[in-house]
KOLRO-771276 format. One record per residue: y, z, x negated of N, C-alpha, C in turn. Coordinates in steps of 0.05 Angstrom, whole numbers, padded with zeros to 5 digits, always signed. Last residue first. Layout:
N
YZXYZXYZX/...
END
This chain:
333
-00315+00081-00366-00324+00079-00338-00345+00095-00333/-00323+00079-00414-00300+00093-00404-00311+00102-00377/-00368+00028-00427-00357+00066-00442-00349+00084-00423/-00334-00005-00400-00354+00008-00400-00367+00027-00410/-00292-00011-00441-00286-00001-00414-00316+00008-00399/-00325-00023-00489-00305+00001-00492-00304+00008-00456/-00336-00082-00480-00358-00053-00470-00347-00034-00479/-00283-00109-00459-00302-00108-00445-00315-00079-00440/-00231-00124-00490-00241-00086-00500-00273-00083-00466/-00227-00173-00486-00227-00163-00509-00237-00138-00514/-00226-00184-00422-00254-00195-00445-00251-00175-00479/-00177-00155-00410-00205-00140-00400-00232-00165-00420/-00129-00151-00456-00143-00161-00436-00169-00152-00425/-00083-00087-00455-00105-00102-00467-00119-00116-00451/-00055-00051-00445-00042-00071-00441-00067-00090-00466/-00073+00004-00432-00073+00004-00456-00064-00024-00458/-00068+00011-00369-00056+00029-00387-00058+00020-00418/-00088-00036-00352-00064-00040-00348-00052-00016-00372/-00141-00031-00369-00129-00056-00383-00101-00058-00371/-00148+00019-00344-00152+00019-00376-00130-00011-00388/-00157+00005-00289-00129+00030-00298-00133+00016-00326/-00182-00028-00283-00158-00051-00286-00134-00024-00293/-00232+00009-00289-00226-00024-00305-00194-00037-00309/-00224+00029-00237-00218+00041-00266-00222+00019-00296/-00228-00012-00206-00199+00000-00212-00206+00017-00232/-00284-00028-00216-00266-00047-00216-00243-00033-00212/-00309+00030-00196-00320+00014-00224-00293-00005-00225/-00293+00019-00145-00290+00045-00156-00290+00038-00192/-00319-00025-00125-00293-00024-00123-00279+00004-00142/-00365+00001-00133-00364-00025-00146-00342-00023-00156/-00383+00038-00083-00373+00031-00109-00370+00026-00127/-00358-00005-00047-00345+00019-00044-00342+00029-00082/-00404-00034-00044-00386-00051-00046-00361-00029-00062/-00449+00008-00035-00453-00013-00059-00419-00015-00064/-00436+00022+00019-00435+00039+00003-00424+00026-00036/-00459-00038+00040-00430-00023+00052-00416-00002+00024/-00501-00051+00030-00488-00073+00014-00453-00063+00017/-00545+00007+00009-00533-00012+00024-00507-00032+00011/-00574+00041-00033-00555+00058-00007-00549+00028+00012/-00610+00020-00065-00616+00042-00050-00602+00048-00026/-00598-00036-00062-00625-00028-00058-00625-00004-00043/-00545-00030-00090-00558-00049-00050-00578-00036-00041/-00549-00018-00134-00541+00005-00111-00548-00003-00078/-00564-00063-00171-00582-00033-00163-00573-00014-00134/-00523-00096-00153-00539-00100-00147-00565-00081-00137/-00478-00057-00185-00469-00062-00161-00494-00076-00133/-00497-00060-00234-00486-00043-00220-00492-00045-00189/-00494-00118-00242-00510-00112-00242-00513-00078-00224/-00439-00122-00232-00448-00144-00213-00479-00125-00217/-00421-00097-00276-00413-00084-00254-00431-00105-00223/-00442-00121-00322-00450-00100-00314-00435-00085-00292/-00459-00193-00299-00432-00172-00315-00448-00141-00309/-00490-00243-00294-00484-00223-00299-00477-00203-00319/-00449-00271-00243-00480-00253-00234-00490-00234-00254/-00393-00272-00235-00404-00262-00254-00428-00247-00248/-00374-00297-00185-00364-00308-00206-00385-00307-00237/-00385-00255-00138-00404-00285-00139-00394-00296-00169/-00374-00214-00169-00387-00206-00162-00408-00237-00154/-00309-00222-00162-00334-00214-00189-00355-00221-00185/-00308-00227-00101-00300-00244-00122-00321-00245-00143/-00319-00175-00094-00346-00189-00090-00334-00223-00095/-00278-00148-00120-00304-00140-00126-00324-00160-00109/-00231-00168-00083-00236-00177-00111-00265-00173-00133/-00235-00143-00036-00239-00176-00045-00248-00188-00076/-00233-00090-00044-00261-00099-00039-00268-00132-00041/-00173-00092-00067-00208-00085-00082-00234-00089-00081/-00160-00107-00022-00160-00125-00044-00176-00117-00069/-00162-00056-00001-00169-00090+00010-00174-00105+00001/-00143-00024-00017-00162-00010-00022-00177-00036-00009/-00089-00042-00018-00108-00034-00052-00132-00027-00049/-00080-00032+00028-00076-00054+00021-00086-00062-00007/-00069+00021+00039-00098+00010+00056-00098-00029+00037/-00051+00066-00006-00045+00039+00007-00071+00025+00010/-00070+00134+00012-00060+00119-00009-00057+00089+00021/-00138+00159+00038-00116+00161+00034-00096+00138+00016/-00188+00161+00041-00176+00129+00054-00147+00130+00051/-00236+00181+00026-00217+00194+00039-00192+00165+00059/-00295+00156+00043-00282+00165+00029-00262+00175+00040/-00347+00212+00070-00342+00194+00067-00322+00189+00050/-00360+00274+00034-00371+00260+00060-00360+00228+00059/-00401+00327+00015-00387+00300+00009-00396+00281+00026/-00407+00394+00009-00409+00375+00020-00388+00350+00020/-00423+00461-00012-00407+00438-00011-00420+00405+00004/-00432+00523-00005-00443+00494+00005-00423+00473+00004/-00409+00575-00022-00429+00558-00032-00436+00541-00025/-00363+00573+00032-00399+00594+00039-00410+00589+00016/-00346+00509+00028-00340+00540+00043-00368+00557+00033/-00316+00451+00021-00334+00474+00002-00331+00502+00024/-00318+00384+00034-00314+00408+00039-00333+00432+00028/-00289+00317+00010-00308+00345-00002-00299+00370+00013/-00293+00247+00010-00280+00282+00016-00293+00297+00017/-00292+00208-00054-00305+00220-00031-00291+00243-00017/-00239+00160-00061-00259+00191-00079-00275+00197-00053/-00204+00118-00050-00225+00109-00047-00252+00141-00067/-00147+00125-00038-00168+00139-00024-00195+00125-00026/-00118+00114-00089-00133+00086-00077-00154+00102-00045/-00117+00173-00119-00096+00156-00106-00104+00126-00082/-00174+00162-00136-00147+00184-00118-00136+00172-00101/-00159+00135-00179-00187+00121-00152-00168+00141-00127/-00121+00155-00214-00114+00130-00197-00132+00121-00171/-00152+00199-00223-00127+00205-00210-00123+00177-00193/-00189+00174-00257-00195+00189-00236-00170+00197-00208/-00170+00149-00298-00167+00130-00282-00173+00152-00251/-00102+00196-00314-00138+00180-00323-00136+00172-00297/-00052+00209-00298-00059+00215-00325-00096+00202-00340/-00005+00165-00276-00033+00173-00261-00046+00184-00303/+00036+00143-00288+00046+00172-00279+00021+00176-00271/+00039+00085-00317+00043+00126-00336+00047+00144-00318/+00036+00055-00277+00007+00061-00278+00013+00086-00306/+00081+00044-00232+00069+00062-00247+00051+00072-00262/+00044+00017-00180+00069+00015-00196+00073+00022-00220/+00001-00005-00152-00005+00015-00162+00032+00025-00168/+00026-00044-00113+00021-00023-00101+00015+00006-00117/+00038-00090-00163+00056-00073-00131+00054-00046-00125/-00012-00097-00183+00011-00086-00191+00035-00071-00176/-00041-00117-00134-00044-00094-00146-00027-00074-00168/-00010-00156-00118-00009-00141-00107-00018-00114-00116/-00015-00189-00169+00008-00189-00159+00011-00159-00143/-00070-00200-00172-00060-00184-00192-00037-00180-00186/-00080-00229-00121-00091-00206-00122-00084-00191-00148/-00046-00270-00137-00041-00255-00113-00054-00233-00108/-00080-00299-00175-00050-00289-00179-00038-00262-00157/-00148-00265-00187-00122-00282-00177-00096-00276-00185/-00204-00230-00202-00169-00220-00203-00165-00255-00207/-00253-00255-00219-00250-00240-00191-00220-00239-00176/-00252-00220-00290-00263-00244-00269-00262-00233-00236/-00191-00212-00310-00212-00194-00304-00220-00214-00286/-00141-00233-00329-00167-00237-00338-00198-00225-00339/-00099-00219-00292-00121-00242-00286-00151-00249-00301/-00082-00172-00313-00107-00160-00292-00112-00196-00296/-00044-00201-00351-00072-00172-00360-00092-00175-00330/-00014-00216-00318-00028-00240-00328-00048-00222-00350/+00004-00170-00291-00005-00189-00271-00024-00212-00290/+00033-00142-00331+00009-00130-00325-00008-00153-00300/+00079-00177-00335+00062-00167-00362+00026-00164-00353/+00097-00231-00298+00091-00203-00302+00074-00196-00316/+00103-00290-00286+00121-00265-00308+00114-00246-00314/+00068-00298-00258+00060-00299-00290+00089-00300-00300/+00069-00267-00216+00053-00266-00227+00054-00275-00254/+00120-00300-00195+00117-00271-00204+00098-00274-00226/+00097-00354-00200+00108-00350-00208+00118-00326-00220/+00059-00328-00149+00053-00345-00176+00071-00345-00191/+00096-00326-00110+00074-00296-00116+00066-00312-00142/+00121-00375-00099+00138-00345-00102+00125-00330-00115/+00076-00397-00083+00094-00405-00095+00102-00378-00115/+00073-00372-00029+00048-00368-00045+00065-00378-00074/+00109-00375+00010+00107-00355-00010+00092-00351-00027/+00099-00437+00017+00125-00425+00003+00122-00399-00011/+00061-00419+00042+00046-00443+00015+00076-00440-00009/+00062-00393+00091+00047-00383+00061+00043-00398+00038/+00092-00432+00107+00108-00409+00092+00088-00398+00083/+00057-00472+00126+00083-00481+00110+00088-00459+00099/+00021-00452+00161+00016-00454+00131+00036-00455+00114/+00060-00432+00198+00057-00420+00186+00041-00420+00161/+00054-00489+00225+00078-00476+00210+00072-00450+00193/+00009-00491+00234+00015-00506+00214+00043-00497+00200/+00001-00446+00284-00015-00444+00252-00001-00464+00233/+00031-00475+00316+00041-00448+00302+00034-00446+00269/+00003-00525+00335+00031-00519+00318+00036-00498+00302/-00047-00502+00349-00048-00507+00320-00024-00523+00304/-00037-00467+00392-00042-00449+00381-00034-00465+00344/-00016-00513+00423+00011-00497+00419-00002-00478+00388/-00064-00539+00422-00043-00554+00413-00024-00542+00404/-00093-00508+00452-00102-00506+00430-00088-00516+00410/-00062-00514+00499-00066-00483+00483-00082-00487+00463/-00074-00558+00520-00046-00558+00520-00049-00530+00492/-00118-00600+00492-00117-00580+00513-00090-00562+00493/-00137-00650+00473-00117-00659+00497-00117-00631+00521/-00183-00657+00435-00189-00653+00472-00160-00655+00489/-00158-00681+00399-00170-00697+00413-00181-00683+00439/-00151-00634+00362-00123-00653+00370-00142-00664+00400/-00206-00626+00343-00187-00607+00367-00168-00616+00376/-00206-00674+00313-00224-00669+00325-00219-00646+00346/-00165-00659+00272-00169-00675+00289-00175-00675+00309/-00187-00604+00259-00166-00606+00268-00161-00633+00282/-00227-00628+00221-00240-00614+00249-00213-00608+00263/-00212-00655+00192-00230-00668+00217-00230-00653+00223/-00177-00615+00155-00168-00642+00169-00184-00649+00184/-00214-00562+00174-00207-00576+00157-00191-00600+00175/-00223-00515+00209-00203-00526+00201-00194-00531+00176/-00291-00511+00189-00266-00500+00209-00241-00504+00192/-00324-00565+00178-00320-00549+00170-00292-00536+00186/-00361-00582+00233-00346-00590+00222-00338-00573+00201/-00382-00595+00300-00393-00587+00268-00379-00602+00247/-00363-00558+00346-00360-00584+00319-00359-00571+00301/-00369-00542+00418-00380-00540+00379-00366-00556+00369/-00357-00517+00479-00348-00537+00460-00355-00532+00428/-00341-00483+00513-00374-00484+00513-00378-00511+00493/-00308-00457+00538-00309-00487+00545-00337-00495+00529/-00299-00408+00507-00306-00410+00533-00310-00436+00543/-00301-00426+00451-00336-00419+00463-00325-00417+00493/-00262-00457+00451-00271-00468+00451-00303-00450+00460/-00229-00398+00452-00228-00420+00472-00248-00439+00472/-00238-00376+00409-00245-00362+00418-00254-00374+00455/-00218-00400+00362-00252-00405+00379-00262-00396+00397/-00165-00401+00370-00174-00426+00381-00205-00424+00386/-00171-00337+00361-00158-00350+00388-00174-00381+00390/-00171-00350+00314-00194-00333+00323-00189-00341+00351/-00131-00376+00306-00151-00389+00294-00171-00376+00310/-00100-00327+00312-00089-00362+00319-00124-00363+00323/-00117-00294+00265-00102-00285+00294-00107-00309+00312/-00099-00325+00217-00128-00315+00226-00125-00300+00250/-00045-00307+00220-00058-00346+00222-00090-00345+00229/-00034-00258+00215-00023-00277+00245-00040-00301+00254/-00046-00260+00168-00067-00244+00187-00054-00253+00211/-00012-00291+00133-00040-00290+00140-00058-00277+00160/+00026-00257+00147+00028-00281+00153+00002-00287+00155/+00014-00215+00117+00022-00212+00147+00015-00230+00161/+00004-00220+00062-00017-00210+00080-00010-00217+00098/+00066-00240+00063+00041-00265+00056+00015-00247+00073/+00081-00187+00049+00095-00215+00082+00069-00234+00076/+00064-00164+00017+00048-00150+00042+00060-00175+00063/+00087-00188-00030+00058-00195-00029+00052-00191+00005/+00145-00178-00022+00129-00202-00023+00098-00210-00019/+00141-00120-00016+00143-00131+00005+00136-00161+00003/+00119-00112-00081+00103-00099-00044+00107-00114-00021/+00158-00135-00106+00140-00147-00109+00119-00140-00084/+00211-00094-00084+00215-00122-00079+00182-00145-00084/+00187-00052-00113+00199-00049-00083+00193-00080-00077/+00191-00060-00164+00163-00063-00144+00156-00063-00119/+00235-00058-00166+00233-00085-00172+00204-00096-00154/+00260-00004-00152+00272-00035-00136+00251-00056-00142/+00209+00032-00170+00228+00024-00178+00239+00002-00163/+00175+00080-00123+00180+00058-00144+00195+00057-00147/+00170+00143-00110+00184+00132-00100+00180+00104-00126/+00118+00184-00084+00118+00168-00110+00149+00148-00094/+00142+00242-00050+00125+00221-00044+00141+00202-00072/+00125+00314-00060+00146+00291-00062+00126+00262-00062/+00126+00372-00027+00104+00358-00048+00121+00326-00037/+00169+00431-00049+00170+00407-00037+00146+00376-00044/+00182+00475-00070+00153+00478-00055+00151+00448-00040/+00227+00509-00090+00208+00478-00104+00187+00480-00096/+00259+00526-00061+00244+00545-00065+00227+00526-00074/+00293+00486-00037+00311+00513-00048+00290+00533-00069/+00257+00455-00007+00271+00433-00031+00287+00471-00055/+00245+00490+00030+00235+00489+00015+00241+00469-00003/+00305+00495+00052+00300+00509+00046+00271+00511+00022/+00306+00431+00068+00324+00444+00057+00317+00467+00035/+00267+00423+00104+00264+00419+00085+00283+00430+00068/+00282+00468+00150+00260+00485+00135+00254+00460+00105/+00326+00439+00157+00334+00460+00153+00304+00475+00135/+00305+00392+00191+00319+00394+00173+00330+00424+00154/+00266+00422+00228+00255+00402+00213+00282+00406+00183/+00306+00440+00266+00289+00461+00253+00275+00441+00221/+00333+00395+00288+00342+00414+00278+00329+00436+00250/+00281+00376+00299+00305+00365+00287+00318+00382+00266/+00235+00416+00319+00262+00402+00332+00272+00384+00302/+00176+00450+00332+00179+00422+00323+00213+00417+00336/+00133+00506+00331+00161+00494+00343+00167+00477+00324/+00080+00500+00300+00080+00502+00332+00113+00489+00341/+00077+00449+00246+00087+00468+00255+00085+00469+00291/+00056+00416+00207+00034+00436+00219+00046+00457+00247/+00089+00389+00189+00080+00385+00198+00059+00389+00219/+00116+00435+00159+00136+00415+00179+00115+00400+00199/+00085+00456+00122+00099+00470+00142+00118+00461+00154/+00069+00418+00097+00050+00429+00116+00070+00439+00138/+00077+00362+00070+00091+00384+00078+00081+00401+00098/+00035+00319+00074+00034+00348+00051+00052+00373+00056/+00065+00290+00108+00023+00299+00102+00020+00319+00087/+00107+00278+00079+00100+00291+00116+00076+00306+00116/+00125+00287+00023+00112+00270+00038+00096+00287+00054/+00203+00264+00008+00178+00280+00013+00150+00276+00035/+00244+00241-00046+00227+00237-00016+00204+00257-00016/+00297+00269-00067+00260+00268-00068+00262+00261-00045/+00355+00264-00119+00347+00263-00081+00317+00257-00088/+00412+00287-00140+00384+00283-00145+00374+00284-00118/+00467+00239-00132+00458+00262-00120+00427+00261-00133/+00489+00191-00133+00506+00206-00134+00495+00240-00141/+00453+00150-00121+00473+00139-00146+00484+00170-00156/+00419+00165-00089+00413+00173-00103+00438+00167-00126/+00445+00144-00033+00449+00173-00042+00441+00182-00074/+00421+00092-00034+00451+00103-00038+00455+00127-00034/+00367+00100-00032+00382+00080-00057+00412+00094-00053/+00355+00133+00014+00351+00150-00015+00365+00136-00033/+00378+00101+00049+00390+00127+00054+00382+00139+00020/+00336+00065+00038+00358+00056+00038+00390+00075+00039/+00288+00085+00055+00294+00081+00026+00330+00071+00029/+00274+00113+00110+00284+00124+00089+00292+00114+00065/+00251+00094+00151+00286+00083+00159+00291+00100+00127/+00206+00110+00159+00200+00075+00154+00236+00073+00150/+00199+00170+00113+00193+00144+00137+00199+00125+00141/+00197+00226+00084+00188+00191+00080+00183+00188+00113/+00252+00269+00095+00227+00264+00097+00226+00229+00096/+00300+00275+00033+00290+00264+00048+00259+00263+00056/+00324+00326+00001+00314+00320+00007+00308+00306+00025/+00371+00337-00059+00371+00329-00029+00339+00319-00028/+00421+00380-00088+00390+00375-00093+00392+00368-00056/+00489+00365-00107+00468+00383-00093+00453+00368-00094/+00560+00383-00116+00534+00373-00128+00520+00384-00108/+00597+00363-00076+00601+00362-00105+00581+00349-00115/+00612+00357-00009+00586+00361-00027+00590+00347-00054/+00655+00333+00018+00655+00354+00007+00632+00365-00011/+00626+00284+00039+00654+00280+00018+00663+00303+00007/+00581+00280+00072+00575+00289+00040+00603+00280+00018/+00593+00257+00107+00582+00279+00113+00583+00298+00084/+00620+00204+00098+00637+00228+00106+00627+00260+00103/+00570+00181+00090+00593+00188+00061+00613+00204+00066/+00546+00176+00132+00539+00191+00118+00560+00196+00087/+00586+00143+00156+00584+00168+00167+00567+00196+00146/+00576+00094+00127+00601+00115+00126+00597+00132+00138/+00531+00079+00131+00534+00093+00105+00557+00097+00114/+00490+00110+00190+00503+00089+00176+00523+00102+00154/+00460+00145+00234+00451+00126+00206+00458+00100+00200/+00506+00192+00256+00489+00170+00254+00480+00149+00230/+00479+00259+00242+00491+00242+00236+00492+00211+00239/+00487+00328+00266+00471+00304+00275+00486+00286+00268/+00486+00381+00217+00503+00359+00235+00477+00339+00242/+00508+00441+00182+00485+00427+00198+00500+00405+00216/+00513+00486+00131+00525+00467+00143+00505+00451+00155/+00494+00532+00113+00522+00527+00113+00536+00505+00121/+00449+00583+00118+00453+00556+00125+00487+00549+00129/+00424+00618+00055+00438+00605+00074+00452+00580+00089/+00394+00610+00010+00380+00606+00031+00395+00608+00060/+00414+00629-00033+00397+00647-00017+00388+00640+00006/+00439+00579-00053+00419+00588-00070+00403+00613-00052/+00449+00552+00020+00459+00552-00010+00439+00570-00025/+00438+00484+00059+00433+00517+00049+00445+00519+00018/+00448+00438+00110+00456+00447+00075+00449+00478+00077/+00419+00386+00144+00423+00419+00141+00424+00417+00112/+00422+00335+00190+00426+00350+00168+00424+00373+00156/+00392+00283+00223+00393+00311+00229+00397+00325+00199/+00408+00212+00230+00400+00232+00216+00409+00260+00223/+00394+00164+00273+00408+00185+00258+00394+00198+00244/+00357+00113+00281+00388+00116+00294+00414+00139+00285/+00311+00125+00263+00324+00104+00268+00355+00097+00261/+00319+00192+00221+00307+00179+00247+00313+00144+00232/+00306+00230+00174+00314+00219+00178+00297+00204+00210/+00333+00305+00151+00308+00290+00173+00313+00264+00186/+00354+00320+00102+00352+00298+00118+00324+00294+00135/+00375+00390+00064+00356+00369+00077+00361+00347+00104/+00400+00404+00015+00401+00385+00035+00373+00377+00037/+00423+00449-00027+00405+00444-00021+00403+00425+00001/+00476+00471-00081+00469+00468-00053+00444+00451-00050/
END
C-alpha cells in the first residue's frame, strides 16, 4: 500500500491506494499520535508519503520507526503544486499515487542530531536579529530627538550615556536588549562547545574567516556532506549557481537562484569578507579583489562565497584541514 499525508496544523488529510492505484482508504485525521496510530492499526506494511511543512517532522520521527516514509518537496512536486483544482482531499491522494509510480522528488531529511545543531544555531540567529531590531529602534529615536554620541554604539558609555536622558522607551528598549544578551551569551556557550566536539566544525575552523558559530552552522545546514557527489552539487544546493534559461539556441544567465537555506547562503557571505579582512593575501582575497574591478563589490562577494563552499566541500569531504591540502583545493576550485 501507498499513503499519502497532506499534513496541516491541526490535521492531517489521508489517502491509501493499492499497487493499481486504487483508492482504499481516505480520512481527515487530527494531528495527534493516537489518532494517527488508530489510522494506521490496520496498515501492515506500506510506502508513506509526507508533504514538507512546518507541522511535518514529528509525524515523519514516529511513523518512520514503523513504515518507509519520504518527505516530499512542494516546489518540485509539480503536480500538486501547479495544480488548477487544489483540496486536501485531492492533494492527499495524487501524493499517494505518485509515491505508487516513484515520481516523488523527496526533500533531504537529516539525522536528529543536525536536527538539534540547526535549531541551536538558527535560535541564536533569531535572537540576534530581535537585538539588532531594538538597537535600530533606539537610533531610530534618538535621530528623531535630534540627539548624537559620539561614542562607540553600545558600548558601556554609550549605554550610560542613553541611561541618562531619562526616556521611558529607550529604557524599556535597553532592558530587553540586556536580557537578551544574557541568552545569546548562554547560547553562545552551547554553540562552542558543540563546535569543538564536532569533527567537521574544528575542520571548517581552520579555514581563515570560519568561527565557532559559523562552522557550527554550516555543518547544520549542509548535513550530509556524502550525499552531494562534487562541490558543484553543494553551490546547488546553497542557491548560490546562476539561473539559466535556454529556448530557441539562446541561453541566458541570470541572477542566482537563492534556492536551499537562506542561512548558508548568510554566513557565507560573513565569512568570505571575514577572509577576506583576515587574509589580504590568500588567493581567494586576491580573487575576489580582481572581480571588484570589473563586476562590483555585490557580484565579487557572490563569488568569492562560491570559491569559499567549495573549499569547505573538499575539507569537509576529505576531513583534512584547509592549511594542509591549501593549493590542492585551489586546484580543485
Amino acid at each position: 500500500m501507498f499513503v499519502g499525508l497532506d499534513d496541516h496544523r491541526n490535521h492531517l488529510q489521508a489517502a491509501v491506494v493499492d499497487n493499481e492505484g486504487t483508492l482504499l482508504k481516505e480520512e481527515r485525521i487530527p494531528n495527534d499520535a493516537d489518532e494517527i496510530e488508530r489510522f494506521f492499526a490496520d496498515v501492515d506494511y506500506a510506502q508513506i508519503v509526507i508533504e514538507s511543512s512546518s507541522a511535518w517532522y514529528h509525524i515523519y520521527e514516529y511513523l518512520s520507526k514503523r513504515y518507509q516514509v519520504v518527505s516530499s518537496n512542494p516546489l518540485k512536486t509539480k503536480a500538486i503544486a501547479s495544480a488548477k483544482v487544489k483540496t486536501d482531499r485531492l492533494d492527499a491522494f495524487t501524493l499517494a499515487d505518485l509515491l505508487r509510480g516513484g515520481y516523488i522528488a523527496e526533500s533531504y531529511v537529516p539525522p536528529r542530531r543536525i536536527i538539534e545543531l540547526r535549531e541551536m544555531v538558527r535560535c541564536r540567529a533569531g535572537l540576534v536579529r530581535i537585538r539588532t531590531s531594538l538597537k535600530n529602534k533606539i537610533h531610530g529615536h534618538l535621530l528623531m530627538r535630534g540627539v548624537k554620541i559620539e561614542r562607540t554604539p553600545f558600548s558601556k558609555t554609550y549605554v550610560d550615556k542613553l541611561r541618562a536622558l531619562h526616556d521611558y522607551r529607550i529604557d524599556e528598549y535597553l532592558n530587553v536588549t540586556e536580557a537578551l544578551n544574557r541568552e545569546i551569551d548562554q547560547v553562545s556557550k552551547k554553540i562552542m562547545l558543540e563546535a569543538k566536539d564536532d569533527e567537521y566544525a574544528r575542520l571548517l575552523r581552520t579555514i581563515p574567516g570560519v568561527g565557532y558559530y559559523s562552522a557550527l552552522l554550516i555543518v547544520s545546514e549542509i548535513g550530509e556532506i556524502e550525499r552531494f557527489p562534487d562541490s558543484a552539487h553543494l553551490c546547488s544546493y546553497a542557491g548560490l549557481t546562476p539561473s539559466t534559461h535556454s529556448s530557441g539556441g539562446v541561453t541566458y544567465h541570470g541572477n542566482i537562484t537563492k534556492t536551499g537555506s537562506r542561512y548558508l547562503r548568510w554566513i557565507l557571505t560573513e565569512c568570505t569578507h571575514s577572509h577576506i579582512r583576515t587574509e589580504p593575501d590568500s588567493n581567494m582575497t586576491r580573487f575576489y579583489n580582481r572581480l571588484v574591478k570589473k563586476r562590483g563589490k555585490a557580484k565579487a562577494t557572490v563569488a568569492a562565497s562560491v570559491k569559499l563552499l567549495k573549499v569547505i566541500y573538499w575539507v569537509m569531504k576529505e576531513k583534512r584541514p584547509y592549511h594542509s591540502q591549501e593549493e590542492l583545493l585551489q586546484r580543485r576550485i
